[in-house]
C-alpha positions in Angstrom: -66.6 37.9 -78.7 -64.5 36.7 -76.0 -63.7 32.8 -76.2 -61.9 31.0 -73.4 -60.0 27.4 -74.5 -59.8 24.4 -71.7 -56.5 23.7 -71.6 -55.1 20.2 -70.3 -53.0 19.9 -67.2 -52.9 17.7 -63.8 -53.0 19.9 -60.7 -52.2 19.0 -57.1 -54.6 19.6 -54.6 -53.4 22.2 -52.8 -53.2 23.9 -56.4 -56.8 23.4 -56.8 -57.6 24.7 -53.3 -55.5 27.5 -53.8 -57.5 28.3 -57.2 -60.5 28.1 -55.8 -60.0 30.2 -53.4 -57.9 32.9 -55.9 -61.3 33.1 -58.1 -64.1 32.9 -55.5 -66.9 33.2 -54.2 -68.4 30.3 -55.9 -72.2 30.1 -56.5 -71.7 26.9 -58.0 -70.4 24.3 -55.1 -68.5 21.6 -57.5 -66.8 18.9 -56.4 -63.3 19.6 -58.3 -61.1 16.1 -57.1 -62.2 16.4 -53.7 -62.4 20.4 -53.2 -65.6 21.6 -52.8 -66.0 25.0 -54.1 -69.1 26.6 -52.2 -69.4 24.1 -49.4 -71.2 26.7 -47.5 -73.7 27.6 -49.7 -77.0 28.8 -48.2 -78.8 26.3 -50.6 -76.8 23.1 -49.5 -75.3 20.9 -52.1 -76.0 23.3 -55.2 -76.9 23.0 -58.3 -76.6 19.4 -57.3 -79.0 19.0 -55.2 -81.7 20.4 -58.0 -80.0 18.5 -60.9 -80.9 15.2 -58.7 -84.8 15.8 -58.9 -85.0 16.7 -62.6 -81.5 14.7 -64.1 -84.1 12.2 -65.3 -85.9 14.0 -67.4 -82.9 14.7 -69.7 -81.2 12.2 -72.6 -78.7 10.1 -70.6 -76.9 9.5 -73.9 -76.4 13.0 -75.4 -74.0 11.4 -78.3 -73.4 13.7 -81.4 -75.7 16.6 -79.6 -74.7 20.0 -79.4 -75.5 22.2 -76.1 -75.6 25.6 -75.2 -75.6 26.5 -71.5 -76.8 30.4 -71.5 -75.5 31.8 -67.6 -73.6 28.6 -67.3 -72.0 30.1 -64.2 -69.1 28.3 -62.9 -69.9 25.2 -65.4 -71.8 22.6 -63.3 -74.1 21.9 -66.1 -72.2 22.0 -68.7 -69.6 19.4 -67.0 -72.6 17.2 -66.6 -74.2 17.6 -70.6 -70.4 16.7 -71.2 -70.4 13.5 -69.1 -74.0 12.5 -70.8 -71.9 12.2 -74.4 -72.4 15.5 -75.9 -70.6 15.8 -78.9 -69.9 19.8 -78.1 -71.0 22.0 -75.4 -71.0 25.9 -75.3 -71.1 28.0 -72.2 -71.8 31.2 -72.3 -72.1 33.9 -69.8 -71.5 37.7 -69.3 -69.1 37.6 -65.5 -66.1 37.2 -66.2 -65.6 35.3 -62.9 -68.0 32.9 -63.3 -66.1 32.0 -67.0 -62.9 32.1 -64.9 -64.4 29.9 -62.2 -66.2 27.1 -65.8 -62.6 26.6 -67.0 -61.0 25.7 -64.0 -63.3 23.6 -63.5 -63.6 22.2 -66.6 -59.9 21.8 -66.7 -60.3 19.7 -63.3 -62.3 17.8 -64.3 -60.8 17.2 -67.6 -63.9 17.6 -70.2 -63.8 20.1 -73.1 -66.2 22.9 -73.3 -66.3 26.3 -75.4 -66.4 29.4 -72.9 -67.3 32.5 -74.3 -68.2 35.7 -72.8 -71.7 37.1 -74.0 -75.1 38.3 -73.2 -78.1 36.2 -74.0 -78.9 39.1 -75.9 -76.3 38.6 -78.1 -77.1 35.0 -79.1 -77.8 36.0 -82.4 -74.0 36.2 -82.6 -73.4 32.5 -82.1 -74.7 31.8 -85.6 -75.5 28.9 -84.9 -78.9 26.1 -83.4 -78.3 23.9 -80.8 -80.1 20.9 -80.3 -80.3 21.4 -76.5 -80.3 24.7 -74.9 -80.4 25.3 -71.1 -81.5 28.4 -69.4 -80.9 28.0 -66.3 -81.3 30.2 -63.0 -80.9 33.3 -65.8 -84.6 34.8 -66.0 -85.1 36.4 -62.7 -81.6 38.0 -63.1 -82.6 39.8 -66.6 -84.7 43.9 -67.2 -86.0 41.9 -70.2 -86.5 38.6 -69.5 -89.2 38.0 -72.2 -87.0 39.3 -74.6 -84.5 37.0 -73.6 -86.5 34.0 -74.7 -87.8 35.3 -77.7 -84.0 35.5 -79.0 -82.8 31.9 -77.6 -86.0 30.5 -79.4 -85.3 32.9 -82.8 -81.3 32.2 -82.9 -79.7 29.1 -80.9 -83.1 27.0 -80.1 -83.9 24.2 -82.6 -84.9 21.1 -80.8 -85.0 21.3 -76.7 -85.0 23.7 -74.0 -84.6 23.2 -70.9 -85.5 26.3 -68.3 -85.3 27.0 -64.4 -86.4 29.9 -62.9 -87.1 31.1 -59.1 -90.4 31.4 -58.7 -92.9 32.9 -56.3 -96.7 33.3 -55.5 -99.5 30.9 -56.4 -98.5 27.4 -57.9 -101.6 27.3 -59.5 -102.7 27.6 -62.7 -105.7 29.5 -64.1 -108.0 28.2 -66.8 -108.1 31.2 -68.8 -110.2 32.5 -72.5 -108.1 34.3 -75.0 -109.7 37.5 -74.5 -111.6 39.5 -71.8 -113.6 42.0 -72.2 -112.1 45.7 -71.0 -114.3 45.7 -68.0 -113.9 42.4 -66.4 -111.1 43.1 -63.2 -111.7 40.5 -61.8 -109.6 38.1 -63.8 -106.6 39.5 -62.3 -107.1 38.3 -58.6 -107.3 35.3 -59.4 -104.3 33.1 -58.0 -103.5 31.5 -60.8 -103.4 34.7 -63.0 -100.0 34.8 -64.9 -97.9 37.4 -62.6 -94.4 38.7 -63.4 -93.3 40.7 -60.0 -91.0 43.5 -60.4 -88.7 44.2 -58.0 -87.2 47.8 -57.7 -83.9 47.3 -55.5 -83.2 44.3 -54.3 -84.1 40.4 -53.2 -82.6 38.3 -51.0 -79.7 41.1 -51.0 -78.8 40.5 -55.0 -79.6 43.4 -57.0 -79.5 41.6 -60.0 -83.1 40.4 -59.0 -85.3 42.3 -61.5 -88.6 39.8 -61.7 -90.2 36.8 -60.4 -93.2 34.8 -62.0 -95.4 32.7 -60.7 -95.9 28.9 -62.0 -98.8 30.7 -64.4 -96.4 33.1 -65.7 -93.4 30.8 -66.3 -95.4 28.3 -68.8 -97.4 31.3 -70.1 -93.8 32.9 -71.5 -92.9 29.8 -72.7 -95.8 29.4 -74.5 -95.7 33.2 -75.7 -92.0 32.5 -77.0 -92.9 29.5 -79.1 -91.8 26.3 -76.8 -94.0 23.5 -75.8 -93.9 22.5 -72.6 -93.5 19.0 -72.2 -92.5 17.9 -68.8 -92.2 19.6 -65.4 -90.2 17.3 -63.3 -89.3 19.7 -60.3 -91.0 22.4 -59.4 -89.1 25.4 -60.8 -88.0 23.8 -64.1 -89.6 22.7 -67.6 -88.6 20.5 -70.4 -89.7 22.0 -73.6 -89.6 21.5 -77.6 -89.6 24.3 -79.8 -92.8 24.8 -81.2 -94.1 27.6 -84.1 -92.0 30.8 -83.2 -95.7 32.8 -83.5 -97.6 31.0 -81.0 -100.8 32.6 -79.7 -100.7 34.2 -83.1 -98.5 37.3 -81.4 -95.2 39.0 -82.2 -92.7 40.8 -80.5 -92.1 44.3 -82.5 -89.2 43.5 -85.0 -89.6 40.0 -85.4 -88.8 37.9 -88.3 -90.6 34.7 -88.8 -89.1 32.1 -89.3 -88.7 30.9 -93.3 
């Protein structure tokens, strides 16, 4: 396992802008003393610009908490969890740019975080619970995305989750029984069926696209993965608590509940 210290130094800006530059493109446009690292991102002012609309609905005093950031990207959240108190912060991700592009500007902005190259699907090898974990922007980008969720909420999830996915389709959501019988078709027209849309190539030119739910689909995996949804306070993310690791009274093949 790959781990990446934060070390301490002041750098001019013309360093920084040369860094910047050295280890781009940026997804992530942060503000690193002044230098803006994807000022001409197709999204505007982001992550920023999403963090304003949900920010709220996270602890402003995240004092002896520990976080995971899973796809932490070039650090934005992370550097915030950090400003919000929290005691440690782990970002993980499997681009080794991206880690590049966390530690500069983690460095910049002088905060400590733990940068270490893995997989969500190597959680397990962290060891360890957090008591926040964020999954952010990861989901769409992942062949086994349900999979993905089981394993944060068996190995690193112990208190809250916080999760953002693209989304697309119906924003409604279906009243639904537990069971249908064999015959009844029509269930799955509805627009507020839970839908999961693979796509075979590409989206939006990134072939790291593999699936897109619709609102249904997002709370229904979160449900199937054993979080509680407890707040959506923008559109495309949820605030969650872990809840019995068996709900729906289902199990993914090889699981191990939970002692």
């Amino acid at each position: 396992m790959n781990r990446l210290a934060v070390p301490r130094r002041k750098m001019t800006r013309d360093e920084i802008e040369n860094q910047v530059r050295q280890i781009g493109p940026w997804f992530h446009n942060l503000d690193l003393a002044g230098v803006q690292t994807a000022p001409e991102h197709f999204l505007g002012d982001y992550p920023r610009v999403k963090w304003q609309r949900f920010a709220h609905a996270i602890p402003d005093n995240l004092a002896d908490k520990t976080v995971l950031d899973i796809g932490c990207n070039g650090g934005f959240y992370s550097i915030e969890m950090k400003r919000r108190g929290a005691a440690r912060v782990v970002g993980i991700d499997s681009d080794n740019d991206y880690l590049l592009q966390a530690r500069l500007a983690a460095e910049i902005c002088g905060v400590d975080i733990e940068l270490r190259k893995l997989s969500v699907y190597d959680v397990g090898a962290l060891a360890e619970k957090f008591d926040l974990v964020l999954f952010m922007g990861v989901l769409y980008h992942l062949r086994h995305p349900l999979l993905a969720l089981d394993l944060i909420r068996r190995h690193v999830a112990k208190d809250l989750f916080v999760f953002q996915s693209m989304q697309r389709g119906s924003n409604e959501v279906a009243s639904l029984e537990d069971d249908y019988e064999f015959w009844n078709e029509d269930i799955f027209e509805k627009p507020g069926f839970p839908r999961l849309c693979f796509i075979e190539k590409k989206y939006s030119g990134d072939p790291t696209n593999w699936w897109v739910p619709n609102r249904a689909c997002s709370e229904a995996m979160l449900r199937s993965a054993g979080f509680t949804i407890e707040a959506n306070p923008e559109d495309e993310v949820y605030v969650c608590r872990c809840a019995a690791i068996t709900a729906g009274g289902r199990h993914w093949p090889g699981e191990i509940k939970e002692p």
